[in-house]
Structure formats: C-alpha cells, structure tokens
N, C-alpha and C positions, 0 to 999 in steps of 0.2 A: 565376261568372256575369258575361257580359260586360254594359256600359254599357248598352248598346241592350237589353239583354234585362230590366235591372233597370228602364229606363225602361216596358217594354213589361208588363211584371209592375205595376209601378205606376197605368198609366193601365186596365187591365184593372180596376181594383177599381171604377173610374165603369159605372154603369148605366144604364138608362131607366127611369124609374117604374112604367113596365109589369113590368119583368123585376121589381124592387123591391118589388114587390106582389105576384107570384107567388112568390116568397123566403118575404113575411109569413106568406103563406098555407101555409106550410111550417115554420114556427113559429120564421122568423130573429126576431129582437129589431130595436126600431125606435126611433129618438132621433132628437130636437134636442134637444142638450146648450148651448146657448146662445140663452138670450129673456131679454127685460128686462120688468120689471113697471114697475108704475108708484112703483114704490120707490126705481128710478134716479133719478138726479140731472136727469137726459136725457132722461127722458119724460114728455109732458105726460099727465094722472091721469083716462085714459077710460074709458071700460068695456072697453074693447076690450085694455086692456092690464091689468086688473084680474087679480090671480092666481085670483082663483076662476074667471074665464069664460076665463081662460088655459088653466088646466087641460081642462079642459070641451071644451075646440077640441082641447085637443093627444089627447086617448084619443080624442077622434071622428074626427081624422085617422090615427088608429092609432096612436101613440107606445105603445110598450113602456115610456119612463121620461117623466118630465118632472119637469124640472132649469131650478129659476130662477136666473139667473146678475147678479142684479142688483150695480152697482157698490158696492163694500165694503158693502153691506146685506144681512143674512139676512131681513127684517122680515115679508118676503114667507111666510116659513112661521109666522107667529104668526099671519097673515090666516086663512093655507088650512089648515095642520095639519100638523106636523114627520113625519104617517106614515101619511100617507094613501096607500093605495093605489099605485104606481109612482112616487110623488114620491122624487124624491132628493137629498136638499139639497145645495147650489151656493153659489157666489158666483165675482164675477169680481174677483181683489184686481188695483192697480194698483200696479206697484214703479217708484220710484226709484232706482237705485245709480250714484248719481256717480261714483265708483270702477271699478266692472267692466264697466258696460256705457255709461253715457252719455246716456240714452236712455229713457223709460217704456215697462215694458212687462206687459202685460196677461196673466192668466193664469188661467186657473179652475180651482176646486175643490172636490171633491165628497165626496156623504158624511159631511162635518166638523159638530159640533155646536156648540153656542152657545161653549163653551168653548175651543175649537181657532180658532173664528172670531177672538175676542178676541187669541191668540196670535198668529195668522196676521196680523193689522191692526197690532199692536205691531212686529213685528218688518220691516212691509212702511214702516210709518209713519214710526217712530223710528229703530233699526236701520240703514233702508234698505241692505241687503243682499242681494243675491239667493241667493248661494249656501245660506247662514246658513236662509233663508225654504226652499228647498228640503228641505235638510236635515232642517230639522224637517216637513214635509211625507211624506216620505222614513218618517223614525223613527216618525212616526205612522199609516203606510198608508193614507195620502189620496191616491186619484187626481186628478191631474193633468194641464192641456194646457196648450200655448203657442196662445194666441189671437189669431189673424193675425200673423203673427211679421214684417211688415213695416213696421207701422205704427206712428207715431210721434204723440208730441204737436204741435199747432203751435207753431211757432218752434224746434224741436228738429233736431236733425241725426242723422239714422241711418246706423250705418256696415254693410253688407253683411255686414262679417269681421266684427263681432262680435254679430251676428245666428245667422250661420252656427257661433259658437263655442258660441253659447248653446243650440242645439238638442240642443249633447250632452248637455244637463242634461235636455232632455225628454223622452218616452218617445214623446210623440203630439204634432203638428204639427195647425192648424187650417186648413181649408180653407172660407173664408168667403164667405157671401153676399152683404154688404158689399163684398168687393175686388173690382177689375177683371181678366179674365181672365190677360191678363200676371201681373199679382203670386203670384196663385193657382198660374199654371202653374210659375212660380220655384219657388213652397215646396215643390211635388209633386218638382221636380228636386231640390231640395235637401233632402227627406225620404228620396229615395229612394239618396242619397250616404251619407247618416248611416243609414242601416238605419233608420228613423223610423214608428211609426203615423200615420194619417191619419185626422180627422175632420172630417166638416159639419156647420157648423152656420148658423143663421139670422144670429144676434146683432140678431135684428127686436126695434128700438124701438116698435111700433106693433102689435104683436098678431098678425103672420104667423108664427107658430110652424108648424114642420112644411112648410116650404115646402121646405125642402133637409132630409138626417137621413143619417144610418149604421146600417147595419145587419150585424150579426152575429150566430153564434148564444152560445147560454149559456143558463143556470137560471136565472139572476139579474145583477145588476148588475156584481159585479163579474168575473164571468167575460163578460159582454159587450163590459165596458170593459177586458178582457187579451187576447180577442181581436182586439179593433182595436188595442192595443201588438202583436200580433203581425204587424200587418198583414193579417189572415185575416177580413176584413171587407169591405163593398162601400156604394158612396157615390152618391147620387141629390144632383147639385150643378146648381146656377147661378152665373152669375159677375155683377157692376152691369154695367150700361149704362147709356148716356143716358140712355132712357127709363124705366129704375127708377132713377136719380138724380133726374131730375124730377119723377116722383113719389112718390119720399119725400120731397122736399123740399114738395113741395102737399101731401102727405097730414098732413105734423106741424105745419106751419101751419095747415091746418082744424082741427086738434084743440087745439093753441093757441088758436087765436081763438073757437074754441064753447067757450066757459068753460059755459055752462048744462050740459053734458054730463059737465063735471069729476066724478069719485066724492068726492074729496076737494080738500081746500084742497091748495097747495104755495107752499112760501116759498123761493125761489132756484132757481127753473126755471133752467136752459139747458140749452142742446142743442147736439151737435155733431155735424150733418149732414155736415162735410168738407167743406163751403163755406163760406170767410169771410164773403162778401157774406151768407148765408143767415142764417147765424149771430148777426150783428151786428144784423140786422133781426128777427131773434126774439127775440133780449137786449133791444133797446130795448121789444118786443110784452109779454115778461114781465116786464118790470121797472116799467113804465109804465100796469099794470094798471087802478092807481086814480086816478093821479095827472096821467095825459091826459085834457085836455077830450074830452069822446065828439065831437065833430066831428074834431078834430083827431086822433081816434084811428082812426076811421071813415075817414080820409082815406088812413091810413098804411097801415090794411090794406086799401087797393084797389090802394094800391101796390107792398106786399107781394106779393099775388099775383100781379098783372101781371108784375112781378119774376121771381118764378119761374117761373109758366108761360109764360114767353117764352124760358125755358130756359139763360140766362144763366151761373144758378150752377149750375146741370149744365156748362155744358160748361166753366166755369174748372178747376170740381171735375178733370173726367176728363182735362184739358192737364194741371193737375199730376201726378193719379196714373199716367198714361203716363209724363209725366217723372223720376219716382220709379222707376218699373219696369226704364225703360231705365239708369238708375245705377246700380239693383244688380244687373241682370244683366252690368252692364260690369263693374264691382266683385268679383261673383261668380267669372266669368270667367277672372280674372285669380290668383286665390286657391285655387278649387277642381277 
C-alpha cells in the first residue's frame, strides 16, 4: 500500500456523530476511555466530575464501557464499584525514564486490579523504566495506550525521534481532545507509518465525558479494544481551540472558587491547564484557601477571571503549542 493510500485509510476511520450513531444503533460498541474524576490531583471535587454522576452521564450518552483513567489513582472504583455494569477499570500511570526516553510520559491501563495497580506504580515510581513497565504490562494482558504521545511536562524538552521510537512499544496511539489540531494530525501520520491503533479520547478534567469516543464492534471489552489495535474501528473527534482553551480555563476556575459545591475536601489541589499564567493563579487560589483575608481574596478572583476571559492564557497556551507542533513535524520530517 502506497503513502497516500495509508494516509487515506487512516483519515477514513474519522466520522460525523451522525454516521456514529447510526453505527451505535447497529450494535458497534462506544467509549471514552479517558476522563478524570475528582480523585486526580487536577481536578477540583464537584459534582460534576464525581464518579458516580460520571458514570450516570457516560451510559446516558451511550458509552458501551466507562473507564476512569485517574492520575496514578484507582480510588474511584471503591466510590462506584470495581463491577458495575460496563465499568472498566483504568488508570492513567505517569513514567519517568531518564535513560530511554528523557521525557514524562503518560499512558493508560485497563482491566488491572488493585494488585497489578501497586505493581504498575512501583515499577513506574522506583524503577522508572519504561520498557521494564511494559513488559510487565505485556505478561499480564493489560491493555494499553500511549496518551497524547506529544506532550511533555513543563520545563521538559521532547525529542520527536524518540517519541516516534517509543510508539513501537504501543499497540494504540491516542488521539486527544485536549491537543491542538496540528499535534493530533502528526500522531494520525505517525500511527499510520508504524502500522498503529487509534483512539479518542476526552481526557476532560471537568465532567465532559463522551464528547469525543471510539467505536468498534465486539462482545465485550476486550475484543473492542483489539479491534481498535487492529485499526478496524472509527472515531468521532475534536481537536482545542481558542475558544475551548478559554473555556476550560473559566470553567475550572468557577469550580475552584465555588468551594460551597466541593463533594469533598482536597488537600494539594493543582491543576495543569497548559497555561502558565493560569496555572500559577490557581496555585496561589488553592493554596490560599484559608489563609487570605476574604477581601484580598475576593479581589484576586475578580482578577482571576478578568484574566482569563480576556483570553490571554489561551492564547500563550495555543503560540506555544503551535510551536511545539511546528518542531516536531520538522523533527519528524527529517527522520521518518
């Protein structure tokens, strides 16, 4: 199969919600394999991101599974129940490997019980190894994806090549709701080089499960999720824009600052919206909970928003991740 045809086979698998629905209604199978509760580190603890009215949202928008993919937390299925009904348990582990790759990277896994969890965190934690993490991944038949395979921590430097090396390890390639069109459309290219699965997912902090998903057919889960390693799957996506940069950034600052609507307490909020500016004004918001005079806190969040919805840290946000895009498609390029 020539270039142009593998590219053309690849963008074929995107749909319209309409087509997507009529699929459902045929009895494909429907996901969003990645949503955060409010058991992340990253989310402030509303109702709206609560796993029991998580779930609740995701089989009323049709989800065939729902999969909480909270940051090295399972906690979320001792709220809801390790086996309820199309629940399948997740987590999103973060690796280090200063050695092979340079670079944090994010990867989710499904199916694992409390005891594999433990494993997977030891070896992601201490370890820090990635091949090592795979392997046992691997020997215990836990499905796998690499999620958003361009993104990096801040202060970190991503190298393209070994991005692109790392893909061989994965089965399935994430295509996120979160990145900007460019980076998305990179990984589609560079899935579709590596013989690669593709999935959508949300990765919403804030409760929009089911706004992007995958669909495939199968009985069950795990032939759902071999279907989409086969590529024999089709994808109802978005890509961020300004205007959903800016408002996600107003939308987790309202839920920060309505404490009255918190489900629970949280001790070491933050949040990583992808703007510095944002970021550092929601660290001073959670950290300063008790210990600002209420004038002077009242003052901060009129600031705050003004701040955002003047759209500022949107658009630093989307100058860097253009500039990000444009380096490793040069990077790329050159390599592949």
């Amino acid at each position: 199969m020539g270039k142009n045809e593998q590219k053309g086979e690849r963008k074929n698998q995107i749909i319209s919600l309409e087509e997507a629905m009529n699929l459902a209604s045929q009895g494909w199978l429907v996901a969003d394999l990645h949503v955060h509760t409010f058991y992340s580190y990253d989310v402030v603890p509303t109702r709206e991101v609560d796993p029991l009215f998580l779930y609740e949202r995701a089989r009323a928008r049709g989800m065939s599974f729902v999969s909480f993919t909270d940051h090295d937390s399972m906690e979320a299925y001792d709220r809801i129940g390790w086996t309820r009904e199309g629940v399948i348990p997740g987590v999103e582990v973060k690796i280090f490997d200063p050695k092979r790759v340079g670079h944090t990277v994010h990867l989710n896994v499904y199916t694992l019980n409390k005891k594999q969890f433990e494993e997977i965190e030891k070896i992601a934690q201490e370890a820090q190894n990635i091949e090592l993490l795979i392997k046992y991944l691997e020997t215990e038949n836990l499905p796998f994806i690499f999620n958003h395979p361009f993104w990096h921590e801040p202060g970190e430097k991503l190298k393209a090549t070994v991005v692109a090396d790392l893909t061989e390890m994965f089965p399935i390639l994430e295509y996120n709701f979160g990145r900007i069109r460019k980076l998305n459309q990179l990984m589609l290219e560079l899935a579709a080089k590596k013989n690669k699965g593709v999935i959508a997912g949300t990765d919403s902090h804030t409760g929009d499960i089911g706004r992007v998903f995958s669909l495939a057919k199968g009985n069950d889960f795990r032939e759902f999720f071999e279907a989409i390693k086969k590529g024999d799957s089709r994808l109802v996506i978005e890509d961020l824009t300004f205007i959903r940069i800016k408002q996600e950034i107003w939308h987790r600052l309202e839920m920060l600052l309505d404490s009255q609507k918190w489900v629970i307490d949280k001790e070491g909020l933050r949040m990583e919206t992808g703007s510095a500016l944002a970021d550092k004004i929601i660290k001073i918001l959670a950290d300063s909970k008790e210990e600002v005079i209420s004038i002077k806190k009242e003052l901060l969040k009129l600031v705050t928003l003004v701040v955002s919805w003047s759209g500022v840290p949107a658009s630093l946000y989307l100058k860097k991740q253009n500039l990000l895009a444009n380096r490793i498609q040069q990077e790329l390029s050159l390599t592949l």
